[in-house]
PDB file of N, CA, C and O in Angstrom:
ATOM      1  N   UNK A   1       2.288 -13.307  -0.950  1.00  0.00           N
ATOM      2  CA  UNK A   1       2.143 -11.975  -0.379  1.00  0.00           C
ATOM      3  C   UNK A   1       0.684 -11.539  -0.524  1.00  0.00           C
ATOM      4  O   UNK A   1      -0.081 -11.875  -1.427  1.00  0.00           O
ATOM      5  N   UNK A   2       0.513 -11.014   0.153  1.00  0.00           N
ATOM      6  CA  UNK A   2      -0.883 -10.585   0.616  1.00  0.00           C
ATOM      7  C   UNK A   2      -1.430  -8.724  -0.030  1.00  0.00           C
ATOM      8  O   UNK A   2      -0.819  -7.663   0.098  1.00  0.00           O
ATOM      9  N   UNK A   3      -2.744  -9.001  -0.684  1.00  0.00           N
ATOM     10  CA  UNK A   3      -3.136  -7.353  -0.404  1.00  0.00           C
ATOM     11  C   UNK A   3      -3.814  -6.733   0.089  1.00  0.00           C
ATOM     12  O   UNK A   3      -4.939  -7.119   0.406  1.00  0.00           O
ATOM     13  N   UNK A   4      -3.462  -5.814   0.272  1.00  0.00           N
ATOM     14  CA  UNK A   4      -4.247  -4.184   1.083  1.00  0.00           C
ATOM     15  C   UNK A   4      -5.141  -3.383   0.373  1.00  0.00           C
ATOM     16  O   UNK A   4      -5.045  -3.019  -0.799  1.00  0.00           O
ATOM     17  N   UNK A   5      -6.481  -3.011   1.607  1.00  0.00           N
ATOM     18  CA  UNK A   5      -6.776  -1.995   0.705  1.00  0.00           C
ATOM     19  C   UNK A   5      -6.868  -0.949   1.598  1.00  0.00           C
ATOM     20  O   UNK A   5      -6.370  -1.181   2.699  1.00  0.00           O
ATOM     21  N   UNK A   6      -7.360   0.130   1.436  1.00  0.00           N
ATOM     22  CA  UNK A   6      -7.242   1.604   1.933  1.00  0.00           C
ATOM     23  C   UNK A   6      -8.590   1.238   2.513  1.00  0.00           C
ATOM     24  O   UNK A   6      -9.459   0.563   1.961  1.00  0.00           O
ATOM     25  N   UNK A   7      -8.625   1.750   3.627  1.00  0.00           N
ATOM     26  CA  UNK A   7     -10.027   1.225   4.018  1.00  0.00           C
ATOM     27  C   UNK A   7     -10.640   3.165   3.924  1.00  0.00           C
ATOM     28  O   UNK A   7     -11.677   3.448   4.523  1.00  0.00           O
ATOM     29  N   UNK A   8     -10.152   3.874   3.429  1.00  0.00           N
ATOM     30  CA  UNK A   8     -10.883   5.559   3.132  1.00  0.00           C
ATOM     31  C   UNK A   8     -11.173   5.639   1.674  1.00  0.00           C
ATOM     32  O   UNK A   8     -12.188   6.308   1.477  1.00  0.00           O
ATOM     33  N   UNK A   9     -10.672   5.220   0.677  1.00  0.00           N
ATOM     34  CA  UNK A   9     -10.716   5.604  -0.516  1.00  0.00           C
ATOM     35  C   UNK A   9     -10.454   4.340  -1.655  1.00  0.00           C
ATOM     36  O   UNK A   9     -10.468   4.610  -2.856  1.00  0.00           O
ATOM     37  N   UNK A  10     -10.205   2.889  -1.153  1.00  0.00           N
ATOM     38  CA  UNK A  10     -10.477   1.980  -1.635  1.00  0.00           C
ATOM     39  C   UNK A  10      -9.431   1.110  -2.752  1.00  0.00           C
ATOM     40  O   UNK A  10      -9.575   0.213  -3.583  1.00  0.00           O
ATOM     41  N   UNK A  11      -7.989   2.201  -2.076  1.00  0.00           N
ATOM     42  CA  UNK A  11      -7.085   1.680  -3.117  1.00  0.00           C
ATOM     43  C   UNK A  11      -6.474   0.475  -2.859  1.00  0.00           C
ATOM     44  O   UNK A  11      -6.500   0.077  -1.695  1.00  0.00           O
ATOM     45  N   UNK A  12      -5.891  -0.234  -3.759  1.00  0.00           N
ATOM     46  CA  UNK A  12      -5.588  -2.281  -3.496  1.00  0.00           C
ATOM     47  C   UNK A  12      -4.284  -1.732  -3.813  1.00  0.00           C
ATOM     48  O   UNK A  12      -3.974  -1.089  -4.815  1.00  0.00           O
ATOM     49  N   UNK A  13      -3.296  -2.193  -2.466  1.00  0.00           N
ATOM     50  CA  UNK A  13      -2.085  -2.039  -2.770  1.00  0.00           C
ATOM     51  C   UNK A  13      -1.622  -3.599  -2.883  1.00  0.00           C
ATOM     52  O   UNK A  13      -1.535  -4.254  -1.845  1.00  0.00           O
ATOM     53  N   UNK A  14      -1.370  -4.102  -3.952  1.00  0.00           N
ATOM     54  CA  UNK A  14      -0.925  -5.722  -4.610  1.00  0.00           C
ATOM     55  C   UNK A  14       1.073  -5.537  -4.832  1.00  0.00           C
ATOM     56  O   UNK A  14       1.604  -4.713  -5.577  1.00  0.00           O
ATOM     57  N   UNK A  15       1.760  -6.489  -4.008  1.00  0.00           N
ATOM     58  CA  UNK A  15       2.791  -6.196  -4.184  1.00  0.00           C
ATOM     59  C   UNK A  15       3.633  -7.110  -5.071  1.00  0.00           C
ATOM     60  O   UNK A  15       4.788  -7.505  -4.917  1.00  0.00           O
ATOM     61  N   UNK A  16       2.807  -7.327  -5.973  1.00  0.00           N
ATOM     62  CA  UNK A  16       3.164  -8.173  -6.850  1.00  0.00           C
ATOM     63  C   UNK A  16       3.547  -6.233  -7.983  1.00  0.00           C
ATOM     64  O   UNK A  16       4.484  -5.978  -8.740  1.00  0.00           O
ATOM     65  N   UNK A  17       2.540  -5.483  -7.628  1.00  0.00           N
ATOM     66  CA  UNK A  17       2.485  -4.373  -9.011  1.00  0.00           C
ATOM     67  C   UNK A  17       3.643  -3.561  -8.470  1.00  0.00           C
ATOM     68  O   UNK A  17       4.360  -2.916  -9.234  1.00  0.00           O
ATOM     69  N   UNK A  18       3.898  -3.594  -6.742  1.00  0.00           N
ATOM     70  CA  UNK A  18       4.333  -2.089  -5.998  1.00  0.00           C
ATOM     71  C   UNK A  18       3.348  -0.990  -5.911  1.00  0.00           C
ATOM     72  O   UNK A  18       2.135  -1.054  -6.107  1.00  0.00           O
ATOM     73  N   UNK A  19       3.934  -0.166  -5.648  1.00  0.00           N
ATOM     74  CA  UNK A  19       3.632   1.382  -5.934  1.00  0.00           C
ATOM     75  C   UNK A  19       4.473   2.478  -6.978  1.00  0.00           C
ATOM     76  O   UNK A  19       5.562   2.960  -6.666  1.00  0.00           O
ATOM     77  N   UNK A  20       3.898   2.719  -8.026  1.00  0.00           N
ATOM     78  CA  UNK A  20       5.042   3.196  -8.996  1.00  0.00           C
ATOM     79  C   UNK A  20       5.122   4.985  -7.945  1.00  0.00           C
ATOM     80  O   UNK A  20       6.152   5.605  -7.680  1.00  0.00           O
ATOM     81  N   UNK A  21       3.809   5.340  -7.606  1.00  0.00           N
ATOM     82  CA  UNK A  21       4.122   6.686  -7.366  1.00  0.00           C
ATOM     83  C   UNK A  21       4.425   7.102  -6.064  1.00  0.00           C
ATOM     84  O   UNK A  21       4.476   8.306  -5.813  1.00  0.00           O
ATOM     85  N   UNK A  22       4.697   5.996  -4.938  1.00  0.00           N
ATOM     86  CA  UNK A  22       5.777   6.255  -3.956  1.00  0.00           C
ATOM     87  C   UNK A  22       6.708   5.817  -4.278  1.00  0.00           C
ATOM     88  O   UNK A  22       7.608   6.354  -3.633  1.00  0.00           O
ATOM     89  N   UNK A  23       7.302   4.696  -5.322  1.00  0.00           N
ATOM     90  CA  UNK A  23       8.613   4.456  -6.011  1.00  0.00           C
ATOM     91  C   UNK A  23       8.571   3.344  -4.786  1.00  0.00           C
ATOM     92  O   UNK A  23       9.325   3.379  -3.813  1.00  0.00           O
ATOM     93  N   UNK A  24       7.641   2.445  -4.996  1.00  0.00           N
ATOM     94  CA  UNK A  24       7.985   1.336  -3.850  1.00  0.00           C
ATOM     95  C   UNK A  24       7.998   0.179  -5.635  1.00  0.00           C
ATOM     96  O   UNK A  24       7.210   0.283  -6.575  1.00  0.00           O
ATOM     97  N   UNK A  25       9.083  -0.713  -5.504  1.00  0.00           N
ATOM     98  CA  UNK A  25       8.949  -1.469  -7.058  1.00  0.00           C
ATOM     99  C   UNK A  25       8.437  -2.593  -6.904  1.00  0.00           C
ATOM    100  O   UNK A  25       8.519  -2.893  -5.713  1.00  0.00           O
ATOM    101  N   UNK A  26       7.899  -3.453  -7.552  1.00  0.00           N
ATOM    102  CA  UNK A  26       7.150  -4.599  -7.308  1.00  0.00           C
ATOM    103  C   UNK A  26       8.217  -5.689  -6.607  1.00  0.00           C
ATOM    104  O   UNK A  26       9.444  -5.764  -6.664  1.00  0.00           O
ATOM    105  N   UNK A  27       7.356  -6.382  -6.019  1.00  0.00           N
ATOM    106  CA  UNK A  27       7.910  -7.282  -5.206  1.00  0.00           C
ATOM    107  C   UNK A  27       8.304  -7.083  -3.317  1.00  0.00           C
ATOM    108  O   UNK A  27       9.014  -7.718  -2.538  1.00  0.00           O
ATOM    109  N   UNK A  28       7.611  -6.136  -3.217  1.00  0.00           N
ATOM    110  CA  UNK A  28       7.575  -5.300  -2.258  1.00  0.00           C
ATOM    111  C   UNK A  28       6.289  -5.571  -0.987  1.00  0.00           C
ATOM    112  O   UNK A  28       5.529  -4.640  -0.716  1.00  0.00           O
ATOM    113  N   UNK A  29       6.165  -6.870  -0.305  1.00  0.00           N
ATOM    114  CA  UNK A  29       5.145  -7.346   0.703  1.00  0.00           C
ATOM    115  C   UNK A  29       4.883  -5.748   1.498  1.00  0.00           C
ATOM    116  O   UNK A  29       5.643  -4.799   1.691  1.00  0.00           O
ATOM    117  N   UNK A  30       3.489  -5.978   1.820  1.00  0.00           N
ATOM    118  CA  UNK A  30       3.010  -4.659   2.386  1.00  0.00           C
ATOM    119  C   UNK A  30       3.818  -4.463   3.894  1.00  0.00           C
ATOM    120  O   UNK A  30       4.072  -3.371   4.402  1.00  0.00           O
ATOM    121  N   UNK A  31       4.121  -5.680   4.419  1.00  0.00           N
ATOM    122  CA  UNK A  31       4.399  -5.573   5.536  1.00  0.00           C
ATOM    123  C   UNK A  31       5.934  -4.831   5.914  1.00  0.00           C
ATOM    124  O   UNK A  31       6.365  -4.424   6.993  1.00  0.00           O
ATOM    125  N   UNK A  32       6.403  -4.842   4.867  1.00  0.00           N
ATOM    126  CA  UNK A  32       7.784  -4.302   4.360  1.00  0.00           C
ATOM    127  C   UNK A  32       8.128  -2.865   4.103  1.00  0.00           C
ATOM    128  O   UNK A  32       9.213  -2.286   4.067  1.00  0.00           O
ATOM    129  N   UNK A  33       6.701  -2.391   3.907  1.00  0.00           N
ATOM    130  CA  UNK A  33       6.884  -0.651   3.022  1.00  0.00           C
ATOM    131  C   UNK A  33       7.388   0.415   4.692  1.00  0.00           C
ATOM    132  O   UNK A  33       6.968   0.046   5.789  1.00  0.00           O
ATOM    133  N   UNK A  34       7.970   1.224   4.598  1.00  0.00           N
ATOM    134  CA  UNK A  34       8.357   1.817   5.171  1.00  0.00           C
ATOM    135  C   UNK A  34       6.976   2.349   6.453  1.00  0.00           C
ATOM    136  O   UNK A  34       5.814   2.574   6.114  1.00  0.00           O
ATOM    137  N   UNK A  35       7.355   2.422   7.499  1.00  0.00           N
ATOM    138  CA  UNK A  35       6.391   3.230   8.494  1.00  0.00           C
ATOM    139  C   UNK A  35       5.418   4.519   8.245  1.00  0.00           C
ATOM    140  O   UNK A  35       4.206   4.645   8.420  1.00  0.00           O
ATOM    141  N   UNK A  36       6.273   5.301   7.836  1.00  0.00           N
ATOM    142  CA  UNK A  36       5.379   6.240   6.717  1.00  0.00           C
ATOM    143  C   UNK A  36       5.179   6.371   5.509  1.00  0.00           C
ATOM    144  O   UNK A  36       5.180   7.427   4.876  1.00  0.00           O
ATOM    145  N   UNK A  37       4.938   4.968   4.994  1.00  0.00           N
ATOM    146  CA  UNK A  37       4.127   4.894   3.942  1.00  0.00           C
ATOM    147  C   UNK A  37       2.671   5.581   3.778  1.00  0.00           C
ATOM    148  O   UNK A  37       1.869   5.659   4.709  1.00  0.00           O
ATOM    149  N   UNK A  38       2.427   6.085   2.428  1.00  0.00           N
ATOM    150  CA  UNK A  38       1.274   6.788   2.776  1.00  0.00           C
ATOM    151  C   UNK A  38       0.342   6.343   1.146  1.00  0.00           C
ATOM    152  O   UNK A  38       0.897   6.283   0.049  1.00  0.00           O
ATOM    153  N   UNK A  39      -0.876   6.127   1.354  1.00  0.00           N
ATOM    154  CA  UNK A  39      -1.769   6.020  -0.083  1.00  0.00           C
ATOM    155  C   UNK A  39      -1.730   6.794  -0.890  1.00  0.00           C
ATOM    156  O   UNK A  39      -2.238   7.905  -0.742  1.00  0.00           O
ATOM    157  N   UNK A  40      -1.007   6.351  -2.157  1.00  0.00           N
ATOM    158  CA  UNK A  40      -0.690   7.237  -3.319  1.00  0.00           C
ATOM    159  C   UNK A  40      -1.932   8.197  -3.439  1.00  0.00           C
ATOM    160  O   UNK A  40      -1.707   9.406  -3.488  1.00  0.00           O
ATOM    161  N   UNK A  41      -3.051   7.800  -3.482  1.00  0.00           N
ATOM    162  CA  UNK A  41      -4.365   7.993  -3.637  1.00  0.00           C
ATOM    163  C   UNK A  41      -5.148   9.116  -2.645  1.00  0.00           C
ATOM    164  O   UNK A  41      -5.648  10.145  -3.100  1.00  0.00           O
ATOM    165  N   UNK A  42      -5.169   8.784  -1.350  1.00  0.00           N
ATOM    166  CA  UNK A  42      -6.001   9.775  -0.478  1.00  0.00           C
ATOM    167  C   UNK A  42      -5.190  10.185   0.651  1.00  0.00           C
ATOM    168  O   UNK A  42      -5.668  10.968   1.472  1.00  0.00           O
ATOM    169  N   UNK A  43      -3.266   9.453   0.859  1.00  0.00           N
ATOM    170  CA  UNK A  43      -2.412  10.392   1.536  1.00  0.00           C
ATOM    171  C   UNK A  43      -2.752   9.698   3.158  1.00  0.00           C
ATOM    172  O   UNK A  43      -1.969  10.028   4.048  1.00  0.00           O
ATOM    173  N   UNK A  44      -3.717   8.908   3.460  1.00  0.00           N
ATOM    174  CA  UNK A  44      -3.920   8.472   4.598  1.00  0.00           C
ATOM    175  C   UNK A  44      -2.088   7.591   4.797  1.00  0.00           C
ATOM    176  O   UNK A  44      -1.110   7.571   4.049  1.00  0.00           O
ATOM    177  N   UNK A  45      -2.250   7.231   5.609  1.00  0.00           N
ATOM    178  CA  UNK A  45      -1.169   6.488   6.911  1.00  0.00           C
ATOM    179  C   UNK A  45      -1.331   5.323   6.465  1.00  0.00           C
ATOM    180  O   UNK A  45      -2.489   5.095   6.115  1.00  0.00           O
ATOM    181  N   UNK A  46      -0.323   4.163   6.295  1.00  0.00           N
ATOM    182  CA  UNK A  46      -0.615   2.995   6.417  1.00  0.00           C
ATOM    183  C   UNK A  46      -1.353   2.187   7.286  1.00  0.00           C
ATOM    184  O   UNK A  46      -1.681   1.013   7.114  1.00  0.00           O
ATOM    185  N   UNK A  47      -1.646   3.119   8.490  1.00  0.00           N
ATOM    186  CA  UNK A  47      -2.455   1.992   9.485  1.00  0.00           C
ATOM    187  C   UNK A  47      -4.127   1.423   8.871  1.00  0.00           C
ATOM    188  O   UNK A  47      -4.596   0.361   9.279  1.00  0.00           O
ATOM    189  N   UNK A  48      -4.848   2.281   7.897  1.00  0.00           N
ATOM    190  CA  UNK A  48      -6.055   2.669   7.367  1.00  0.00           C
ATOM    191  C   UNK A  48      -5.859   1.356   6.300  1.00  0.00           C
ATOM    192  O   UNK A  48      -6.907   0.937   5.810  1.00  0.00           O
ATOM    193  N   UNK A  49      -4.952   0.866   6.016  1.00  0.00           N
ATOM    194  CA  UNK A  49      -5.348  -0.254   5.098  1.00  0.00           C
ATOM    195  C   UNK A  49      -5.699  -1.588   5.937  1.00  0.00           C
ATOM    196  O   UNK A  49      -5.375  -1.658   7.122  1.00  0.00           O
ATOM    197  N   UNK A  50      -6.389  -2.672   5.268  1.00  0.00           N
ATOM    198  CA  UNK A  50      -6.715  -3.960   5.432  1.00  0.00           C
ATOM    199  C   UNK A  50      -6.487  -5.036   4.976  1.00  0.00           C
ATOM    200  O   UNK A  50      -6.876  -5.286   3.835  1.00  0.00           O
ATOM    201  N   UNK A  51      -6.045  -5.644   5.454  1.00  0.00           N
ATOM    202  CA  UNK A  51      -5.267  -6.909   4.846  1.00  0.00           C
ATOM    203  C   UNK A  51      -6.801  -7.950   3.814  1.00  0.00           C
ATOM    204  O   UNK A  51      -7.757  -8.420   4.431  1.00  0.00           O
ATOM    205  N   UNK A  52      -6.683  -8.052   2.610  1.00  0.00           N
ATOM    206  CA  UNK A  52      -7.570  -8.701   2.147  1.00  0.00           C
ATOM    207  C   UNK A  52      -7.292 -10.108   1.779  1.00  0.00           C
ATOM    208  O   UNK A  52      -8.183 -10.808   1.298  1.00  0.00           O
TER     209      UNK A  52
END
């Protein structure tokens, strides 16, 4: 599985960790997180991340 980063505010979403504070739990491929997923961090849209 692959990670993301926020391309506004620089956060690495690794889905090996999840997201504890959208309650996404590890093991969770980015490509998987819901449509309106949003960066715990700066609230942007999932489209703003980059596959690294």
């Amino acid at each position: 599985m692959d990670n993301y980063k926020c391309t506004i505010c620089g956060y690495m979403y690794k889905p090996e960790r999840g997201d504890y504070i959208n309650e996404i739990p590890p093991g969770v491929a980015f490509e998987d997180l819901p449509e309106d997923y949003k960066c715990p961090m700066c609230g942007q849209p999932k489209v703003v991340f980059q596959k690294m």
